[in-house]
C-alpha positions as YAML, in Angstrom:
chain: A
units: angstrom
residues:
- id: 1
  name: UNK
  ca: [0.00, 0.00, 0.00]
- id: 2
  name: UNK
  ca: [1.44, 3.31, -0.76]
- id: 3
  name: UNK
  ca: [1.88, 5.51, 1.71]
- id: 4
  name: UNK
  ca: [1.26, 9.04, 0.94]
- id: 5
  name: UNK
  ca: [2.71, 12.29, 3.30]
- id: 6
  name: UNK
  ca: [1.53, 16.19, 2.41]
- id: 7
  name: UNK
  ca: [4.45, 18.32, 1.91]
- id: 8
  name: UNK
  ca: [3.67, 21.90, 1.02]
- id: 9
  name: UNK
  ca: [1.27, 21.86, -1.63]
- id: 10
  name: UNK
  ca: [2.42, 18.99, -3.47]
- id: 11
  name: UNK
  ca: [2.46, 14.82, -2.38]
- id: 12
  name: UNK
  ca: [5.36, 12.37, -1.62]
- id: 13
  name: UNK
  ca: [4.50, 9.08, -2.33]
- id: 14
  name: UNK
  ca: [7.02, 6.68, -0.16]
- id: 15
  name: UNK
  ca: [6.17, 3.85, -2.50]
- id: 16
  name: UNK
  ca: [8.17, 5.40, -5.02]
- id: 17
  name: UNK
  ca: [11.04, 6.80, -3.18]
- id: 18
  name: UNK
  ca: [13.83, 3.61, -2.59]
- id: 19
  name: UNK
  ca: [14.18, 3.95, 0.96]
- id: 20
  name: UNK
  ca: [17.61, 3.69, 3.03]
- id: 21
  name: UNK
  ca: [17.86, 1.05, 5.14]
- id: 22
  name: UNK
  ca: [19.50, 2.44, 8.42]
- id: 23
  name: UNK
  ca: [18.68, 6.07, 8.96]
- id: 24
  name: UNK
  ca: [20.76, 8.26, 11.33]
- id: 25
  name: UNK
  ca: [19.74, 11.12, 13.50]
- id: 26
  name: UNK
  ca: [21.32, 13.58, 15.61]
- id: 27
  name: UNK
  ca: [18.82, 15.18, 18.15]
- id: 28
  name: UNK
  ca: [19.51, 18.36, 17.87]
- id: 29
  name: UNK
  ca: [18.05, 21.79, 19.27]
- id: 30
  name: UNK
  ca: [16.51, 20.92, 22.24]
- id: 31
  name: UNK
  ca: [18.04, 23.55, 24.20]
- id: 32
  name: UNK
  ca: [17.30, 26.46, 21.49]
- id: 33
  name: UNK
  ca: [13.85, 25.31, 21.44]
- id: 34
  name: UNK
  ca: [13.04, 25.75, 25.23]
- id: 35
  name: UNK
  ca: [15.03, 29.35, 24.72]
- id: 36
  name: UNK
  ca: [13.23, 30.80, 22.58]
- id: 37
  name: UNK
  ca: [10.14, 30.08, 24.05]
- id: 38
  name: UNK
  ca: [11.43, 31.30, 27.71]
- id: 39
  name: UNK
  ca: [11.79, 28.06, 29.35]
- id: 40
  name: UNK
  ca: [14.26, 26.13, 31.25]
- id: 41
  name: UNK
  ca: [16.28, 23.77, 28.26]
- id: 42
  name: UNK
  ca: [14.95, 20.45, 30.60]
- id: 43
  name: UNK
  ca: [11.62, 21.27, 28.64]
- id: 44
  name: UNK
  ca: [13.49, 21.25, 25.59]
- id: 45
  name: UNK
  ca: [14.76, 17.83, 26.50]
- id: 46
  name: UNK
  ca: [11.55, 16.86, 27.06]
- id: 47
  name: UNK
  ca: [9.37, 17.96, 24.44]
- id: 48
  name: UNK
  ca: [12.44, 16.18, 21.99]
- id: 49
  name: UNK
  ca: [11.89, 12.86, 24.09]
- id: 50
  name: UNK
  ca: [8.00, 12.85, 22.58]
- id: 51
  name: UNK
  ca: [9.09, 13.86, 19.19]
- id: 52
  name: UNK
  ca: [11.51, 10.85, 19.77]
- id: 53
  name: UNK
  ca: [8.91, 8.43, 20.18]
- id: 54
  name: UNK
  ca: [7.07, 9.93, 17.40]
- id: 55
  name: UNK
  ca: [9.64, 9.67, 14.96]
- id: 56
  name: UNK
  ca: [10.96, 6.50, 16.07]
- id: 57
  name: UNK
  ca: [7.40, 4.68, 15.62]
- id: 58
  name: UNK
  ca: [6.69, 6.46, 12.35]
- id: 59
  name: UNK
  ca: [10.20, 4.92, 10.58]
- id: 60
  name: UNK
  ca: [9.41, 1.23, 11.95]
- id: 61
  name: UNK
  ca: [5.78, 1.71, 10.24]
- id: 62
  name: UNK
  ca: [7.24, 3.14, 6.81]
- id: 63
  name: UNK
  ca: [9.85, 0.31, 6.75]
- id: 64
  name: UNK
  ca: [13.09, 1.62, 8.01]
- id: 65
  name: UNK
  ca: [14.83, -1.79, 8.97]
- id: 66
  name: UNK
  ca: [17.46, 0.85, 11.37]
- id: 67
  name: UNK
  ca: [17.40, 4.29, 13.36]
- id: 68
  name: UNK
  ca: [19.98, 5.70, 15.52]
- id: 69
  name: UNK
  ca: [19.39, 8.29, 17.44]
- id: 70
  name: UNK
  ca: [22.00, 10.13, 19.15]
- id: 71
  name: UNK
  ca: [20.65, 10.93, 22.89]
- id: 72
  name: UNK
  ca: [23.61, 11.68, 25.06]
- id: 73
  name: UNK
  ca: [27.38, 12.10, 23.78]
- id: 74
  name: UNK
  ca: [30.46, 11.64, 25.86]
- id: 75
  name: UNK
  ca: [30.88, 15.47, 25.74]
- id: 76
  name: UNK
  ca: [27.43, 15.82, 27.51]
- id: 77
  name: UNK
  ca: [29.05, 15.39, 30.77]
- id: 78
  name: UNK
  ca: [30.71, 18.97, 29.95]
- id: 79
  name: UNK
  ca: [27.08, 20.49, 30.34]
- id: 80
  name: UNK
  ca: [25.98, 22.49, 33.41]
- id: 81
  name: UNK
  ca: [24.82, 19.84, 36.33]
- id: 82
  name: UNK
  ca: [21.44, 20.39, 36.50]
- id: 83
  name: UNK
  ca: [21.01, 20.42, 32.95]
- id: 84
  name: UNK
  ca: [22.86, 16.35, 32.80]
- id: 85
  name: UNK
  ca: [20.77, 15.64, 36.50]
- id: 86
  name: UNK
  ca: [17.49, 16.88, 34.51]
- id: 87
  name: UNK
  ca: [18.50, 14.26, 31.47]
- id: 88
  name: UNK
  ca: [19.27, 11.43, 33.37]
- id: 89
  name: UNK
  ca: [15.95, 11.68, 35.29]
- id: 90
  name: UNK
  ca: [14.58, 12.18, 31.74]
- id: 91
  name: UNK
  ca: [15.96, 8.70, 30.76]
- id: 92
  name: UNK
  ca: [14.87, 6.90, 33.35]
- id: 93
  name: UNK
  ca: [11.28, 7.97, 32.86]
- id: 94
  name: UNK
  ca: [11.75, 7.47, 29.15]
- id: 95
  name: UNK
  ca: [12.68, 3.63, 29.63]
- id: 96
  name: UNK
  ca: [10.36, 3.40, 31.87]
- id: 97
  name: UNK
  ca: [8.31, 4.20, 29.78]
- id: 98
  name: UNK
  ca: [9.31, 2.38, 27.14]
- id: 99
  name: UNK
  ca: [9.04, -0.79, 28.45]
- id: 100
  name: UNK
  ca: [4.99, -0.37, 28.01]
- id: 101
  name: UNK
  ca: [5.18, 1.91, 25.23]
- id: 102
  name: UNK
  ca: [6.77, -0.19, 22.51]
- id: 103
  name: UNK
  ca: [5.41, -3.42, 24.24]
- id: 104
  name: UNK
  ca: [3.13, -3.95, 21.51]
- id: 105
  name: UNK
  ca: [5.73, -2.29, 18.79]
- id: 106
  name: UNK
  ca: [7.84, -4.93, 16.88]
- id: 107
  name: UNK
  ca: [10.79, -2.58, 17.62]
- id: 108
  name: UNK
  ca: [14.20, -3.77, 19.00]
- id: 109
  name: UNK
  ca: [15.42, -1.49, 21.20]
- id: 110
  name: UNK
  ca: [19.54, -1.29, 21.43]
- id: 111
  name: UNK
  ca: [21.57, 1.02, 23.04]
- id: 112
  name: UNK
  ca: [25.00, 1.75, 21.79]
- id: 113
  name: UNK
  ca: [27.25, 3.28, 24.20]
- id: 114
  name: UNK
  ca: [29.45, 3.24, 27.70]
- id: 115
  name: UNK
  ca: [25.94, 2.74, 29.51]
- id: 116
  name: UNK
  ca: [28.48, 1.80, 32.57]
- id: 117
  name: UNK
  ca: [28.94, 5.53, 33.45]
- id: 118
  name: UNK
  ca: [25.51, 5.93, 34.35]
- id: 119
  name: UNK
  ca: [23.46, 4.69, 37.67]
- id: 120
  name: UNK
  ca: [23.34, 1.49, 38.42]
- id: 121
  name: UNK
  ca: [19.59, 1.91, 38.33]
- id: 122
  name: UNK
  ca: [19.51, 3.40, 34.87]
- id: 123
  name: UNK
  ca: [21.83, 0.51, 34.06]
- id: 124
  name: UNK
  ca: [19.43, -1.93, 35.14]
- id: 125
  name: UNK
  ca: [16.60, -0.65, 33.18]
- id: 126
  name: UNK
  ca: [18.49, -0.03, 30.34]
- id: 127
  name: UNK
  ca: [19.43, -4.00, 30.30]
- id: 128
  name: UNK
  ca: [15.78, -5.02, 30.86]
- id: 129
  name: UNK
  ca: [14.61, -2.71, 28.12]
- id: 130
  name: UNK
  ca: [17.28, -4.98, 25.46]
- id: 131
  name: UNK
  ca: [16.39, -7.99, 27.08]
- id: 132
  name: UNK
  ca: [12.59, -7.76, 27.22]
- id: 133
  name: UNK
  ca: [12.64, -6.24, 23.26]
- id: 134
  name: UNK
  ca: [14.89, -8.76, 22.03]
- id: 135
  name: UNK
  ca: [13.18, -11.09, 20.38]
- id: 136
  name: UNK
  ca: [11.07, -8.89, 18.31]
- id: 137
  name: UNK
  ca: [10.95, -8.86, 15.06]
- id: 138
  name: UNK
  ca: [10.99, -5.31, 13.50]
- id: 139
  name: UNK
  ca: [12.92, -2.27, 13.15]
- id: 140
  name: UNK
  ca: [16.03, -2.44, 15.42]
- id: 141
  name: UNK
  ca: [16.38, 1.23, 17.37]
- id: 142
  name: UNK
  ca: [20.06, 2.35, 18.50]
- id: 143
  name: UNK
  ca: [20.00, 5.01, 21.03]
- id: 144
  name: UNK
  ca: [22.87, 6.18, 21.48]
- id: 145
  name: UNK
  ca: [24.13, 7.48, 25.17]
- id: 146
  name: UNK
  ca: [27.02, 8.24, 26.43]
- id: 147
  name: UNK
  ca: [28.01, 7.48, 23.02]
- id: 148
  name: UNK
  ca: [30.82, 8.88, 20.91]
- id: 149
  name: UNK
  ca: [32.18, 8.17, 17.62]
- id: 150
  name: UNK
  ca: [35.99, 8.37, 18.32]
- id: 151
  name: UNK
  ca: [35.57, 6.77, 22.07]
- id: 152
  name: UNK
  ca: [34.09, 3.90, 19.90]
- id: 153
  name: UNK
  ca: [36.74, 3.41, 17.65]
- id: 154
  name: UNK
  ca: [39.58, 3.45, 21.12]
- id: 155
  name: UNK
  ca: [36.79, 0.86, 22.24]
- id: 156
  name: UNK
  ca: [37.48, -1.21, 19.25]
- id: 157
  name: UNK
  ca: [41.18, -0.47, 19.22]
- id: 158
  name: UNK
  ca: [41.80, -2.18, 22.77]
- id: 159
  name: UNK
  ca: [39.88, -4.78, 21.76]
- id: 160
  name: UNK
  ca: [41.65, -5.80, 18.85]
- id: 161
  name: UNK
  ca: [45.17, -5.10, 20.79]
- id: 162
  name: UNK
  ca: [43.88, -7.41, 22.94]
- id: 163
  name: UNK
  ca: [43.23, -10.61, 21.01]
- id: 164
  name: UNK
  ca: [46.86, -9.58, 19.16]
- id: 165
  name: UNK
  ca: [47.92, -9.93, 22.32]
- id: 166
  name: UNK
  ca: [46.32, -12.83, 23.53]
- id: 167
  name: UNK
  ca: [47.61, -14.55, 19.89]
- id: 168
  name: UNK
  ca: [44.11, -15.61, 19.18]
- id: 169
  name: UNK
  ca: [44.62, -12.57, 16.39]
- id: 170
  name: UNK
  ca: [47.03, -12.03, 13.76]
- id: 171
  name: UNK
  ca: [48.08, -8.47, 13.12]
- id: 172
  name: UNK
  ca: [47.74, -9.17, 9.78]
- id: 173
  name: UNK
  ca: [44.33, -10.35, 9.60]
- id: 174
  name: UNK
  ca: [43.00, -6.98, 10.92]
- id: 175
  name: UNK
  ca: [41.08, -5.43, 8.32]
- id: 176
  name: UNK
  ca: [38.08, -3.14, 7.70]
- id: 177
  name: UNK
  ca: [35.67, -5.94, 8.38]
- id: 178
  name: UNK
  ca: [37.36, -6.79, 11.94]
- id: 179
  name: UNK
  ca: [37.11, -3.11, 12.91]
- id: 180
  name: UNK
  ca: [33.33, -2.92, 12.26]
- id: 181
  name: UNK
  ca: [32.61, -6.23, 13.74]
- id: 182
  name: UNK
  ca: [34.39, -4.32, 17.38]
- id: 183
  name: UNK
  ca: [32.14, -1.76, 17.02]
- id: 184
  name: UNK
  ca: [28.69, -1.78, 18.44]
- id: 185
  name: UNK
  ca: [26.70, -1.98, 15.48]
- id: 186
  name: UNK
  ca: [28.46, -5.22, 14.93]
- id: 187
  name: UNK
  ca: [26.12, -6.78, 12.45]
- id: 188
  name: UNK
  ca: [24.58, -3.88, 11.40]
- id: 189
  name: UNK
  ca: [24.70, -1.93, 7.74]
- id: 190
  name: UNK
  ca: [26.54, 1.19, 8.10]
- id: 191
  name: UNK
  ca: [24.10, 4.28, 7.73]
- id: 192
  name: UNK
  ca: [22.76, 5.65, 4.43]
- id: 193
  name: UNK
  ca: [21.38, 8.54, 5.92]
- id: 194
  name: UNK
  ca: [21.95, 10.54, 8.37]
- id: 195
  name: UNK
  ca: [19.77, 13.81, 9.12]
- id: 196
  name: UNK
  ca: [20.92, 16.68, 11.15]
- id: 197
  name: UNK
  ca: [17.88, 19.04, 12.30]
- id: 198
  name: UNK
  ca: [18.93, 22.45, 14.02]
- id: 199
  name: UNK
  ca: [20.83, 23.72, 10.73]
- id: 200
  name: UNK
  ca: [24.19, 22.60, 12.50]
- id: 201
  name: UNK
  ca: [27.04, 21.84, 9.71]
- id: 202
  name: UNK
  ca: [28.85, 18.97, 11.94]
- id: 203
  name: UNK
  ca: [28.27, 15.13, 12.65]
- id: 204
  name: UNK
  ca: [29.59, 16.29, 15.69]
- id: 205
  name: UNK
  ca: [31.54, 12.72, 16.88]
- id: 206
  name: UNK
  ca: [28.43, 10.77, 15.43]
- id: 207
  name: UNK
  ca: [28.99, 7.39, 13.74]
- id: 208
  name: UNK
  ca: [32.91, 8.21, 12.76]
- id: 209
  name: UNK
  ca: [33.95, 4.92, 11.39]
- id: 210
  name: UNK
  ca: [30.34, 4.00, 9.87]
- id: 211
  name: UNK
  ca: [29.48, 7.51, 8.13]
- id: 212
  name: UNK
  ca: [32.63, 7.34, 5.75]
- id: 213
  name: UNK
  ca: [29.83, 7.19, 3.14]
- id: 214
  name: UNK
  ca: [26.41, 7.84, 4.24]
- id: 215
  name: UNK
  ca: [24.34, 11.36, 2.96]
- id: 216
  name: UNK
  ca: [23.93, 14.31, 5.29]
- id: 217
  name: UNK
  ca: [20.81, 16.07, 4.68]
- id: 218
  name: UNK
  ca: [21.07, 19.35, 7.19]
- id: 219
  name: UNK
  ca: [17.62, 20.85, 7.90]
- id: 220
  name: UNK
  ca: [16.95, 23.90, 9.73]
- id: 221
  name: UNK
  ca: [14.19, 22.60, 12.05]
- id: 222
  name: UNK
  ca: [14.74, 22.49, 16.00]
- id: 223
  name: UNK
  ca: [14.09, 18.87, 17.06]
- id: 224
  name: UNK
  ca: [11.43, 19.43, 19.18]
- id: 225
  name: UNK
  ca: [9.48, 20.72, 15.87]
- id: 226
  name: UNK
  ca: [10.67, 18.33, 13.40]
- id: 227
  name: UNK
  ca: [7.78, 16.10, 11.74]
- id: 228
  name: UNK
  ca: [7.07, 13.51, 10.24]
- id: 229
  name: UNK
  ca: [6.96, 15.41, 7.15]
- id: 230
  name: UNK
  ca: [10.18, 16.81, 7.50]
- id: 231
  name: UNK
  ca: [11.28, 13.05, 7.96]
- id: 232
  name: UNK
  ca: [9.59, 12.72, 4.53]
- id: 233
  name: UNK
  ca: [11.19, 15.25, 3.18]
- id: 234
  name: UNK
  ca: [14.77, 14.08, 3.92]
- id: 235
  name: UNK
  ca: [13.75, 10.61, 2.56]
- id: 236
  name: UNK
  ca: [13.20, 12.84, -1.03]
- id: 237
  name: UNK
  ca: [16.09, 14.44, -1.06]
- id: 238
  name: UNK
  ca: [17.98, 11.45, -0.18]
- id: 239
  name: UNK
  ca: [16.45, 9.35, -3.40]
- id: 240
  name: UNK
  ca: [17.63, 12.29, -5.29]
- id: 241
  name: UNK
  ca: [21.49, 11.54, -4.07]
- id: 242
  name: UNK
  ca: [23.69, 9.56, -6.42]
- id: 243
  name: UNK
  ca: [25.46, 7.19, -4.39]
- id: 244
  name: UNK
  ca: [29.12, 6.23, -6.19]
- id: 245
  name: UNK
  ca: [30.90, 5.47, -2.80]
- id: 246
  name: UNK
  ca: [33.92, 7.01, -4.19]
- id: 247
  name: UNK
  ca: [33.31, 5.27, -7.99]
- id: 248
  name: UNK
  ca: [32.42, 7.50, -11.07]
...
């Protein structure tokens, strides 16, 4: 069935549009949102939480097979006290949450990430929220926290030191393949897509070693505001991209 979204004055049709199979997105603008509307940037945080779960259940519906969303980076910590005390309260009612709210959703729910730097009790829930959505069937969601692109690649680095070490690795035997398969999208393709809202010109430490070749559509749309239809319209401009991964 084709699935039809309004843009302007004129009508995407999704069944015609080849769409990427693992979509990227960095949640951007939260804070500017609450600013400009003269209110403290934890209702920023929150109002992008709901658009979260909007967005999220609108791509496993379409057909995206993968979303990452990038929730908390390991420069977050940098950010005033109250602002990181107000998120991590906000996560823990998220997953909360979650655990009814995508009960009846086919989504599997990943989180990619040094989750060990947070709470024990956050940890917990975060491990029961993989564990109970496991053996679904559907879209699989990364959510990225406490997640960085370059941490992940000294993540993978050890690792592979380590089996050198060990001698259950030769040193020549480490290739491109290895280094994905230490990375924790292990298993998953690399994103095709990855959408930026806020009008920011950076990935900003977001999926270093898996981006090499996925398209960066940039919108100028505050997270908080950013629609389904704005989702739409990245998915356009996207099937307009020619792909040559470095070929002519």
């Amino acid at each position: 069935m084709a699935i039809f979204k309004q843009k302007n004055n004129s009508v995407v049709d999704l069944s015609k549009i080849e769409l990427p199979k693992h979509v990227g997105i960095i949640m951007d603008g939260n804070g500017r949102w609450a600013k400009k509307r003269g209110l403290p940037r934890s209702a920023g945080h929150s109002m992008g939480a709901q658009n979260f779960r909007t967005i999220a259940r609108y791509c496993s519906n379409i057909g995206i097979k993968y979303l990452t969303v990038y929730a908390f980076s390991t420069e977050n910590w940098k950010r005033p006290m109250e602002e990181v005390s107000a998120l991590m309260k906000l996560f823990k009612s998220y997953l909360i949450e979650a655990l009814t709210d995508f009960k009846d959703d086919s989504i599997v729910v990943k989180f990619i990430g040094d989750t060990t730097a947070f709470n024990p009790e956050l940890q917990e829930l975060i491990e029961r929220t993989e564990r109970e959505s496991a053996n679904r069937d559907g879209m699989v969601l990364n959510i990225a926290m406490n997640y960085g692109g370059r941490d992940e690649l000294v993540r993978a680095t050890k690792n592979i030191a380590q089996q050198v070490k060990d001698g259950v690795l030769d040193i020549d035997k480490i290739d491109e393949q290895l280094i994905s398969d230490n990375l924790y999208t292990k298993g998953q393709p690399d994103p095709d897509l990855i959408i930026r809202p806020s009008g920011e010109y950076r990935t900003s430490n977001f999926m270093v070693w898996q981006a090499a070749y996925s398209e960066l559509v940039i919108m100028d749309i505050l997270w908080p505001d950013f629609s389904t239809n704005d989702f739409d319209n990245a998915l356009e401009i996207y099937s307009q991209r020619n792909r040559r991964f470095g070929g002519i």
